[in-house]
DSSP file (Angstrom, degrees, kcal/mol; ACC not computed):
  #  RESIDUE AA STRUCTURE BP1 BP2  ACC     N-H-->O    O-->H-N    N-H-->O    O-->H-N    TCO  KAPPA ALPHA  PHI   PSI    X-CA   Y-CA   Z-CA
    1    1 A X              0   0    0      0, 0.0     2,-0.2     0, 0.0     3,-0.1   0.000 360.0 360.0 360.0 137.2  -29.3  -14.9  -51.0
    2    2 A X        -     0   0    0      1,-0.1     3,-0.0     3,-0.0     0, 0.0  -0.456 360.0-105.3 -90.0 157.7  -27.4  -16.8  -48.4
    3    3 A X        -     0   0    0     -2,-0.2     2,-0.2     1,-0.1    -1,-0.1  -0.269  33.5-131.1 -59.1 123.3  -25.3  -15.4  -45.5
    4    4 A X        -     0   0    0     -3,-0.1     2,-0.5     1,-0.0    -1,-0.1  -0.701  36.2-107.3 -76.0 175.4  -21.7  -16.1  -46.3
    5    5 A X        -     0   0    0     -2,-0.2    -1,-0.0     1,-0.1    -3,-0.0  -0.761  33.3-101.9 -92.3 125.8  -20.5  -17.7  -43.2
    6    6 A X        -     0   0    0     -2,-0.5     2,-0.6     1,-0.2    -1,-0.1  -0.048  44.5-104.2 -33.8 158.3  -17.8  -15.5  -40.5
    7    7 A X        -     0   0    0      1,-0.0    -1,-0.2     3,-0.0     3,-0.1  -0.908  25.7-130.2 -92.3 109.1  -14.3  -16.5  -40.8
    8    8 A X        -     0   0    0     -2,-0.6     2,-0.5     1,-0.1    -1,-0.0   0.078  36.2-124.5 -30.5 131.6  -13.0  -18.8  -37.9
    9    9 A X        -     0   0    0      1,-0.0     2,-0.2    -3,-0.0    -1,-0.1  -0.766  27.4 -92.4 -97.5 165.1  -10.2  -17.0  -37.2
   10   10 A X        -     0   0    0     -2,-0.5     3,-0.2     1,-0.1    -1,-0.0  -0.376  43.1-108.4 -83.9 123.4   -6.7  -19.0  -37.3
   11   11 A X        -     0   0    0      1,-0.2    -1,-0.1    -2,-0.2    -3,-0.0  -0.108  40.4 -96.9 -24.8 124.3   -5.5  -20.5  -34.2
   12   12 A X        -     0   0    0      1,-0.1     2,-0.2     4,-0.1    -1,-0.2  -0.167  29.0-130.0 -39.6 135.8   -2.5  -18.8  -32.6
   13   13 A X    >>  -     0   0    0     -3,-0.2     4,-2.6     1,-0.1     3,-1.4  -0.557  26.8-110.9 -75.6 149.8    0.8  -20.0  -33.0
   14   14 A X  H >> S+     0   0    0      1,-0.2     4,-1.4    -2,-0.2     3,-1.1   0.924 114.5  57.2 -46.3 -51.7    2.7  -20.6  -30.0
   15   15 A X  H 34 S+     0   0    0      2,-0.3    -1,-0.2     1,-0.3     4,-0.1   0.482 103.5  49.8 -45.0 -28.4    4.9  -18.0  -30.6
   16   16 A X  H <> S+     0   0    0     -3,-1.4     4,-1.2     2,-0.2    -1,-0.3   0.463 114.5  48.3-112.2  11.7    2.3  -15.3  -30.8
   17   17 A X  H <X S+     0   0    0     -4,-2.6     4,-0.6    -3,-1.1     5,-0.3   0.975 106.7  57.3 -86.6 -51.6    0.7  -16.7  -27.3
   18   18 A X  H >X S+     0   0    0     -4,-1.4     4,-1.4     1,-0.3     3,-0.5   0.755 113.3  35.7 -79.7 -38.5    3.8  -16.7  -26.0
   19   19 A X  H 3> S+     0   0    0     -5,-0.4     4,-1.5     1,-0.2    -1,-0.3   0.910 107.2  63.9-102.4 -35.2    4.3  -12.9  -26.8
   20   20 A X  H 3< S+     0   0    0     -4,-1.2    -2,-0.2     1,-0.2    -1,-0.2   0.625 105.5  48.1 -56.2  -4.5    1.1  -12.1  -26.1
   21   21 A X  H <X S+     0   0    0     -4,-0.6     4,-1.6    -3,-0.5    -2,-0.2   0.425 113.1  45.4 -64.9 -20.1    1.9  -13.3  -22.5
   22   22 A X  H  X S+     0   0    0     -4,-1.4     4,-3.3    -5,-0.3     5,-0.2   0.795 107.9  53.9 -86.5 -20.9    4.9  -11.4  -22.2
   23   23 A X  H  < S+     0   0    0     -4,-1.5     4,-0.4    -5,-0.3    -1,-0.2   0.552 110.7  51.0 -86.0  -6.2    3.2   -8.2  -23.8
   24   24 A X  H >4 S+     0   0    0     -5,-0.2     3,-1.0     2,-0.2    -2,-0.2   0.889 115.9  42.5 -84.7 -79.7    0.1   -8.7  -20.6
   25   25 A X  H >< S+     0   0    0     -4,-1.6     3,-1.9     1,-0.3     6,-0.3   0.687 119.3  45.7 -64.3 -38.1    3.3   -8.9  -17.9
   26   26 A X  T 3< S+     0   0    0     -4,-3.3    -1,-0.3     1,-0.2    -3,-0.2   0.840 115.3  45.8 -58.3 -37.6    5.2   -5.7  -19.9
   27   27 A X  T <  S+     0   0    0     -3,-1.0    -1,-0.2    -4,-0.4    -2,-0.2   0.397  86.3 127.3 -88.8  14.3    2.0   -3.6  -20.1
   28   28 A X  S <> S-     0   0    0     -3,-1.9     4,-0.5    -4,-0.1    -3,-0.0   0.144  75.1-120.0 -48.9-175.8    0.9   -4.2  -16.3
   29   29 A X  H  > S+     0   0    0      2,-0.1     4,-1.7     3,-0.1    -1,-0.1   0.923 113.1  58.6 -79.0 -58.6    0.3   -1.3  -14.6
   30   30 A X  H  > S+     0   0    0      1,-0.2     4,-1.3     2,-0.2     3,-0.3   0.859 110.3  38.3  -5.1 -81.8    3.2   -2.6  -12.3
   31   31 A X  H  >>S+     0   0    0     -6,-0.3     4,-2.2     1,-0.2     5,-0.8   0.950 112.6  55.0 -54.3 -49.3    5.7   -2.8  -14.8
   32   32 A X  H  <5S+     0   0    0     -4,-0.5    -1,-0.2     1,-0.3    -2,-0.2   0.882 115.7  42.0 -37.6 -45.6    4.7    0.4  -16.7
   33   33 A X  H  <5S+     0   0    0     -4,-1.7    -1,-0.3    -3,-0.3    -2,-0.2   0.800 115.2  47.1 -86.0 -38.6    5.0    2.2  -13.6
   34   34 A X  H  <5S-     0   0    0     -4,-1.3    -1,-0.2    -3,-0.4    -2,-0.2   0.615  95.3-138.7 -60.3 -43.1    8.3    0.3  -12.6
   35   35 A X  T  <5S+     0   0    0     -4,-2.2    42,-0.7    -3,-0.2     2,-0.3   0.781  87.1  80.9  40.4  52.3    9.8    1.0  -16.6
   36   36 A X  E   < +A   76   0A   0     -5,-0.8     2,-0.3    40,-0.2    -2,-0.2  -0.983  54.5 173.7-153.7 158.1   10.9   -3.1  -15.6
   37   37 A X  E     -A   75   0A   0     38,-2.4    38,-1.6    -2,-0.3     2,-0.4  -0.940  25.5-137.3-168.0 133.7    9.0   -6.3  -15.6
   38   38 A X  E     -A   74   0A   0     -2,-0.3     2,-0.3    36,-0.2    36,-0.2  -0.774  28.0-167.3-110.2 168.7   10.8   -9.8  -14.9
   39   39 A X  E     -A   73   0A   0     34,-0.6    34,-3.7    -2,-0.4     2,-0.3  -0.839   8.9-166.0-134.2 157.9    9.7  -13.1  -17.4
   40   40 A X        -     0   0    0     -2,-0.3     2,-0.7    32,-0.2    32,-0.1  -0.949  24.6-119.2-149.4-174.7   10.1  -16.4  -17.5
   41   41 A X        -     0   0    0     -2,-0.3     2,-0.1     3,-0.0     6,-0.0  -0.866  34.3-135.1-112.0 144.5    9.8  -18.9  -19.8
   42   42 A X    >   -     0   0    0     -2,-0.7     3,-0.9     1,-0.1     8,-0.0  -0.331  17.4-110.9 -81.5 174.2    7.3  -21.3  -18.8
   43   43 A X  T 3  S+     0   0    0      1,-0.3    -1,-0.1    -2,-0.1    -2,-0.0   0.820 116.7  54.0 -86.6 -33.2    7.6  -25.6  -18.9
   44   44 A X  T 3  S+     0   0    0      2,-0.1    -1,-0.3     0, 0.0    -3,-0.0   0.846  87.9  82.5 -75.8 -39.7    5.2  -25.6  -21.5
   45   45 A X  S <  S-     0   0    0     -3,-0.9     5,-0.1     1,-0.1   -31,-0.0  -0.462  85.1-100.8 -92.1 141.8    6.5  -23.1  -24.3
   46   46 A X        -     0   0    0      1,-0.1     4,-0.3     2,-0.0    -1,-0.1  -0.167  23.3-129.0 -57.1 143.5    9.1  -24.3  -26.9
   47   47 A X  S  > S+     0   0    0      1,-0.2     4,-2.9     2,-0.2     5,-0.2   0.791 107.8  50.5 -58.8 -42.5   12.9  -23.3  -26.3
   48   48 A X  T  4 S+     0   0    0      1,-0.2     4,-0.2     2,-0.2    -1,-0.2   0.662 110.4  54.9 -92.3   8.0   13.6  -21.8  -30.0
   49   49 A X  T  4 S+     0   0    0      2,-0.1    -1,-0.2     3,-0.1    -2,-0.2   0.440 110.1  40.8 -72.9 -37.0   10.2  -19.6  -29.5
   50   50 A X  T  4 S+     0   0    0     -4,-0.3     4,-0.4     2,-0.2    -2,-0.2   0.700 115.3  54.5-102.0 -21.7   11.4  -17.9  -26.0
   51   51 A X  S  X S+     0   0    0     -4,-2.9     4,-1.8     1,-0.2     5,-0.3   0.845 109.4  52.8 -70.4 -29.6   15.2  -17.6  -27.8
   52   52 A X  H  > S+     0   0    0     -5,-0.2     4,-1.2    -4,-0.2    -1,-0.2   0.851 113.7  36.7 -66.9 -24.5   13.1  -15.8  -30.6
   53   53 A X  H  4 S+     0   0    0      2,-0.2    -1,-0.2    -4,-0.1    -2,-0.2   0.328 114.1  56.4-108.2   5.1   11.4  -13.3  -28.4
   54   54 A X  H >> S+     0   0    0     -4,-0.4     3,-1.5    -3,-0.2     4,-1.2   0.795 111.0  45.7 -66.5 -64.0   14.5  -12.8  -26.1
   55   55 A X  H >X S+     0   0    0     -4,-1.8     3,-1.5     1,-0.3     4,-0.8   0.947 114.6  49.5 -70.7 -56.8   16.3  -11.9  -29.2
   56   56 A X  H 3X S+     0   0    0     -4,-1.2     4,-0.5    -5,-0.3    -1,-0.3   0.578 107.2  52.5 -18.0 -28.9   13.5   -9.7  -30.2
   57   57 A X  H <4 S+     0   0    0     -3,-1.5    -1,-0.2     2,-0.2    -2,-0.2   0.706 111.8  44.2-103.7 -37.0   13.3   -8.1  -27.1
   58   58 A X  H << S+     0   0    0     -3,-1.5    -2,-0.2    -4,-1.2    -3,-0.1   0.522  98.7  68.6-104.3   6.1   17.1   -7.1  -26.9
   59   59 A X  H  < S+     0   0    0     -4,-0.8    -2,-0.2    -5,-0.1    -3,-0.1   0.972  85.9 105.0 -69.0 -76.9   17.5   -5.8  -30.8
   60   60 A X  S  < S-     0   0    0     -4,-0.5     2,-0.1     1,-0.1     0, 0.0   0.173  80.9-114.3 -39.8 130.4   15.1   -2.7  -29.7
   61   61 A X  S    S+     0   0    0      1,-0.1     2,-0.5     3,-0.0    -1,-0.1  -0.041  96.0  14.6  14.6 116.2   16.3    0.3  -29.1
   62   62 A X  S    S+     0   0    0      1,-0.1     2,-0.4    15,-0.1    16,-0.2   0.167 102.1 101.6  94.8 -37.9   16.0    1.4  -25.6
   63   63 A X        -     0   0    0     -2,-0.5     2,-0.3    14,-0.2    14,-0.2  -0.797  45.3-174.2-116.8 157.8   15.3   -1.9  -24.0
   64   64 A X  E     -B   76   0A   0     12,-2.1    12,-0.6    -2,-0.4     2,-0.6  -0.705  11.4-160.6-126.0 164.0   17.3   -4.1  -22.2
   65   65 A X  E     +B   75   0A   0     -2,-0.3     2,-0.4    10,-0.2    10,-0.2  -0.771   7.4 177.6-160.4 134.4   17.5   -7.4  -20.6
   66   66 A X  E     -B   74   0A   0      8,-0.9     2,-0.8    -2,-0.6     8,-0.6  -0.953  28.6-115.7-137.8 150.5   19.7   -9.3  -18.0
   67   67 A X        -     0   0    0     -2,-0.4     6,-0.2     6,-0.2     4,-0.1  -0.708  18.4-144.4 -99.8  75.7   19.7  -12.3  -16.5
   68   68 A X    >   -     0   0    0     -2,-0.8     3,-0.7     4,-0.2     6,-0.1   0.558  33.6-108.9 -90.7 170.8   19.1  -13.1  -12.7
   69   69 A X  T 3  S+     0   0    0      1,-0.3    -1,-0.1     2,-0.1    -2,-0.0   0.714 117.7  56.7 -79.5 -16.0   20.9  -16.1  -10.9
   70   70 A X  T 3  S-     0   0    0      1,-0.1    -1,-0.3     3,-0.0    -2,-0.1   0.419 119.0-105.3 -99.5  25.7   17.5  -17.9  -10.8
   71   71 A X  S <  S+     0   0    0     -3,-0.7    -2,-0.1     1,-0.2     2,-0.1   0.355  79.8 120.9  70.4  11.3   16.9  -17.9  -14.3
   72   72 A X        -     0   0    0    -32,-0.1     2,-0.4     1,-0.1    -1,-0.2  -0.263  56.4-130.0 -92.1 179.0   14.4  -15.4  -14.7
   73   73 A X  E     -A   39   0A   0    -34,-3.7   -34,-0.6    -6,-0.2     2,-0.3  -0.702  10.3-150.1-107.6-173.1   15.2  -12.4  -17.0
   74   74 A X  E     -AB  38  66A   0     -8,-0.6    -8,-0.9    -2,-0.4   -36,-0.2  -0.655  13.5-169.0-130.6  96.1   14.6   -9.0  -15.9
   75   75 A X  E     +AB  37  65A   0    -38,-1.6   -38,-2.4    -2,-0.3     2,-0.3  -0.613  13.1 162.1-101.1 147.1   13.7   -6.2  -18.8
   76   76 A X  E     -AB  36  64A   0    -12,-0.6   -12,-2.1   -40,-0.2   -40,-0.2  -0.805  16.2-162.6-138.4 175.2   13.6   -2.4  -18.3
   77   77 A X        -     0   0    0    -42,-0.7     2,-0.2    -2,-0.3   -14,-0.2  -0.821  24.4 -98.1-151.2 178.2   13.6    0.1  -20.9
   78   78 A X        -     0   0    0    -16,-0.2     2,-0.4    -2,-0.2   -43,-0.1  -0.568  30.2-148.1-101.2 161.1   14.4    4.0  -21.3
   79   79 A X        -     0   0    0     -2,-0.2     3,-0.0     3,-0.0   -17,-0.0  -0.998  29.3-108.4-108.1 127.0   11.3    6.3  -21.4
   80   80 A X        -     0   0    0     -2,-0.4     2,-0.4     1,-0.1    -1,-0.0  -0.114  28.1-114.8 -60.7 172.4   11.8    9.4  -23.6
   81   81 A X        -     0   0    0      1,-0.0     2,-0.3     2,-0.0    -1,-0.1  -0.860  41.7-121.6-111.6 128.0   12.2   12.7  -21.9
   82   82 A X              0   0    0     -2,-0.4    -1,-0.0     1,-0.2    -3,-0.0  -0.462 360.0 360.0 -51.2 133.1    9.2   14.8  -22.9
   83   83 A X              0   0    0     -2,-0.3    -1,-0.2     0, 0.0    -2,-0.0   0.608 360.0 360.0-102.1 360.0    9.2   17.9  -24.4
């Protein structure tokens, strides 16, 4: 009986490369360590794609985001207090 063949898996969309870059610079060591990480959107990445993951980014609970004079953003967030 023959091998079915793997499934290619489905290209990314921009949208989830574009947050899978932002989720590398938020989970650096850096940042982690920092609770801050600053983004930017790059030339490449669609406009209504970095307003979706902005907006994303500032519904959550806990995290925040503000906007430097050179256009970059800056996000920090709370870390809960351990018990």
């Amino acid at each position: 009986m023959a091998q079915p063949k793997p499934k290619t898996p489905a290209p990314a969309t921009s949208i989830e490369m574009l947050g899978a870059r932002l989720q590398k610079i938020i989970n650096s060591p850096t940042a982690q360590k920092a609770q801050a990480a600053i983004i930017c959107k790059a030339p490449d990445e669609a406009q209504e794609d970095w307003d979706k993951i902005i907006e994303a980014i500032t519904e959550t609970d806990g995290v925040y985001v503000t906007y430097e004079d050179d256009g970059t953003l800056r996000v920090f967030w709370d870390v809960p207090d351990k018990d």
